[in-house]
C-alpha positions in Angstrom: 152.4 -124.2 36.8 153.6 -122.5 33.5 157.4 -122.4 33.0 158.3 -118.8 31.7 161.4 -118.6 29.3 163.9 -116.2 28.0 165.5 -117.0 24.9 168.4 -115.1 24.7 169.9 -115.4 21.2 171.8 -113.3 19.0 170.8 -114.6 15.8 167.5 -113.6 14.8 167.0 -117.0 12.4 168.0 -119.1 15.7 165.6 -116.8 18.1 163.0 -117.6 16.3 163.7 -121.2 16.1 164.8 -121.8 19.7 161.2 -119.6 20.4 159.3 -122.0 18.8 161.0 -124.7 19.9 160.0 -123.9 24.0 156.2 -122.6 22.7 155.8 -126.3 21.3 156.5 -128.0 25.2 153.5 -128.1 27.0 154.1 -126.6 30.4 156.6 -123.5 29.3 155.7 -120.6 27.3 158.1 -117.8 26.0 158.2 -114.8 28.3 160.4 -112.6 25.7 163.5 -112.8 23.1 166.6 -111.0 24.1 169.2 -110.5 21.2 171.6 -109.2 23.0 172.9 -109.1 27.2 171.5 -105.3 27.4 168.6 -106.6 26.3 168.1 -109.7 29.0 168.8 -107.6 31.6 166.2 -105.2 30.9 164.0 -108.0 30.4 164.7 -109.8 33.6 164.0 -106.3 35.4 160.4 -106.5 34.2 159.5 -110.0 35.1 160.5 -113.2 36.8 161.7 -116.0 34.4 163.7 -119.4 34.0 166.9 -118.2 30.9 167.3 -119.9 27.8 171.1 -118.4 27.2 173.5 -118.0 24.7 177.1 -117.9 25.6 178.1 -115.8 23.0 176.6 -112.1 22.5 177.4 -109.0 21.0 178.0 -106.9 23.4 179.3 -109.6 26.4 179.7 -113.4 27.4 176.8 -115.0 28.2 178.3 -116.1 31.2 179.4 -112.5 32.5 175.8 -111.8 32.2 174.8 -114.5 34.4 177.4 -113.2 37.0 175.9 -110.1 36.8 172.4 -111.3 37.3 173.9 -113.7 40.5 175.5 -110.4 42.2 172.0 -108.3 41.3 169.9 -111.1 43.5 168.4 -112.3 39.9 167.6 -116.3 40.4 166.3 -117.4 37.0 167.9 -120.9 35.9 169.9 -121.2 33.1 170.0 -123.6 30.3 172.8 -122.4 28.0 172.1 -123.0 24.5 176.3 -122.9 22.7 178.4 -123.9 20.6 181.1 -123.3 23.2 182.8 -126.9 24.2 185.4 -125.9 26.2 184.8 -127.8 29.1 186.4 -125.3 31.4 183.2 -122.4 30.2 181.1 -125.2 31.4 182.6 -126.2 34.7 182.3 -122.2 35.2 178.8 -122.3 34.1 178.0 -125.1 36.8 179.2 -123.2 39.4 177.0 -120.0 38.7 173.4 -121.9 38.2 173.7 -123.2 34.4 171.4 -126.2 35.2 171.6 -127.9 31.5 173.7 -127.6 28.7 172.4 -127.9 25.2 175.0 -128.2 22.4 174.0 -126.5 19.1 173.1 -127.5 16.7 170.3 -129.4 18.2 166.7 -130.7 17.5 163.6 -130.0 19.0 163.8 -133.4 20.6 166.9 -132.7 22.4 165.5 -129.2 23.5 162.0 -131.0 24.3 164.0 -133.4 26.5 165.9 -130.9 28.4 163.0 -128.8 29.0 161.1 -132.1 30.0 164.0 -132.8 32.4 164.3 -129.3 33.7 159.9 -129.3 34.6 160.7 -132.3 36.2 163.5 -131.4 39.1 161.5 -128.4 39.8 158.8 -130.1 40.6 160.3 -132.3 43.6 159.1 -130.3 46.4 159.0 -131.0 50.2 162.0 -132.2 52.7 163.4 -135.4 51.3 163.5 -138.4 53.3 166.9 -139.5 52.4 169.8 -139.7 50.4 167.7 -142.0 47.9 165.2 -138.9 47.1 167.9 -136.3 47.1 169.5 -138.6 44.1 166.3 -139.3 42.6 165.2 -135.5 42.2 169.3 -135.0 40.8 169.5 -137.4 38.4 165.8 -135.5 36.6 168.7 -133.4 34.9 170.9 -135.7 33.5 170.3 -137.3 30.5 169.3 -141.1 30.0 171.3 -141.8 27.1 174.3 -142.9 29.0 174.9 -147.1 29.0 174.7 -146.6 32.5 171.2 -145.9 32.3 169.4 -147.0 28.8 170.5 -151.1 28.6 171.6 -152.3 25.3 168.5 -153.3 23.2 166.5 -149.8 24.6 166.8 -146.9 22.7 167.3 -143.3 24.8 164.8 -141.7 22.9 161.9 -143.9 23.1 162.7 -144.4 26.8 162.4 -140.4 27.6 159.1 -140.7 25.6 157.7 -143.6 27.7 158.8 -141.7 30.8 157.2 -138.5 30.2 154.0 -140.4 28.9 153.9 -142.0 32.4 155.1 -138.9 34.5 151.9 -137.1 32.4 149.3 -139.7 33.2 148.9 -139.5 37.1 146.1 -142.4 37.3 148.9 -144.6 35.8 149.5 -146.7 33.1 149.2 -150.3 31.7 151.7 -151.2 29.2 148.4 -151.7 26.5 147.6 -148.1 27.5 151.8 -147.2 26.7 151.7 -149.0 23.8 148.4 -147.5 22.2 149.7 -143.8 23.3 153.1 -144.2 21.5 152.5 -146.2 18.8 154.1 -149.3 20.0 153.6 -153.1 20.4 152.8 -154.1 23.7 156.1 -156.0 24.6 158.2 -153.1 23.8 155.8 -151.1 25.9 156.3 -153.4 28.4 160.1 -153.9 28.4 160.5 -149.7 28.6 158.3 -149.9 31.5 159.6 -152.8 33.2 163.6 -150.7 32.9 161.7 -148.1 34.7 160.6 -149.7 37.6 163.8 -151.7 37.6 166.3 -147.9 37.6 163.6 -147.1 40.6 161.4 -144.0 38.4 158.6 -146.0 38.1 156.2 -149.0 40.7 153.9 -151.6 39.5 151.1 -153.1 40.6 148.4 -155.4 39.7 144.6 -153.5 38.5 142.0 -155.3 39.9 138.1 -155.2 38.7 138.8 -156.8 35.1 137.7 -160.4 34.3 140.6 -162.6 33.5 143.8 -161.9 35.0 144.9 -158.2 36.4 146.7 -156.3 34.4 150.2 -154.9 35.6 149.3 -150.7 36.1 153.0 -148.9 35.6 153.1 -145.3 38.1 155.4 -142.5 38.1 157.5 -142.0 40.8 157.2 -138.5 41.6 159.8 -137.0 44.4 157.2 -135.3 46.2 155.9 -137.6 49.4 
């Protein structure tokens, strides 16, 4: 399923950008570009889509919009896209569906990432069968580059990239097939994988039917059962 987005930017140098940006992740395309809140609404009115937002607009705060779109029944997500750091904005934002914050400026990486992580909780579907899944299908929004999650030696980047080659590749991957897809040796591959399985994302298990000794095939733990 396509993800549609509305960028909603003021700056007509950063719509373009930030539009480009979500046409470049596979799985999202860009439903329309709002400069200004009048504008979103109107937009929203005419179609159904997840909100790329910008806190600050000409002719209102980004955030009075999204009440406003709340109290009209409107449920797009949001990812806001600010400069805004005051942690109270955000701690407002949390409580009226902001699902991500991205802090500009930004690269497309970070953006990629988000997106990446966003595609990724909405795809957990079905009852979960415990606290474990309900955790599982959370923690596809936060980011990994907390020492709580990437171990020293592993780079936060690099891990995202091995995780999203792995939740892309349904049939599963060996840490050869990692390694050829990324541009890596095979040990790093392997030790990217091996954090995977070990923070519960990904399973492992021997492939059979080669001469010589199985290789270890690396799955994606998807939230769905």
């Amino acid at each position: 399923m396509t993800i549609g987005v509305l960028v909603v930017e003021d700056e007509a140098v950063a719509a373009d950008a930030h539009a480009r940006y979500v046409g470049r992740v596979p799985g999202f395309r860009v439903a329309g570009v709002a400069r200004s809140r009048a504008e979103a609404v109107r937009a929203l009115e005419r179609t159904p889509v997840d909100l790329l937002l910008d806190l600050y607009l000409p002719d209102g705060h980004g955030l009075h919009l999204v009440r406003s779109l709340r109290a009209a029944g409107h449920g797009a997500d949001v990812i806001a896209v600010t400069s805004a750091r005051d942690l109270a904005v955000v701690r407002e934002g949390v409580s009226l569906g902001v699902v991500q914050y991205v802090l500009k400026p930004f690269t497309f990486a970070t953006l990629r990432d988000r997106l990446g992580r966003y595609a990724e909780f909405r795809a957990a579907a079905g009852e979960a069968s415990g606290q474990d899944e309900v955790d599982r299908a959370l923690s596809a929004l936060r980011s990994p580059g907390t020492a709580a999650t990437v171990p020293k030696g592993l780079s936060a980047p690099t891990l995202e990239a091995v995780a999203r080659a792995l939740r892309d590749t349904p049939e599963g991957l060996t840490a050869a097939g990692a390694a050829g897809a990324l541009g890596m040796s095979r040990i790093t591959a392997r030790r990217y994988l091996e954090h995977l399985v070990a923070s519960g994302r990904a399973a492992r298990a021997p492939q059979y039917g080669q001469v010589g000794r199985p290789e270890l095939q690396y799955r994606w733990l998807s939230s769905r059962r």
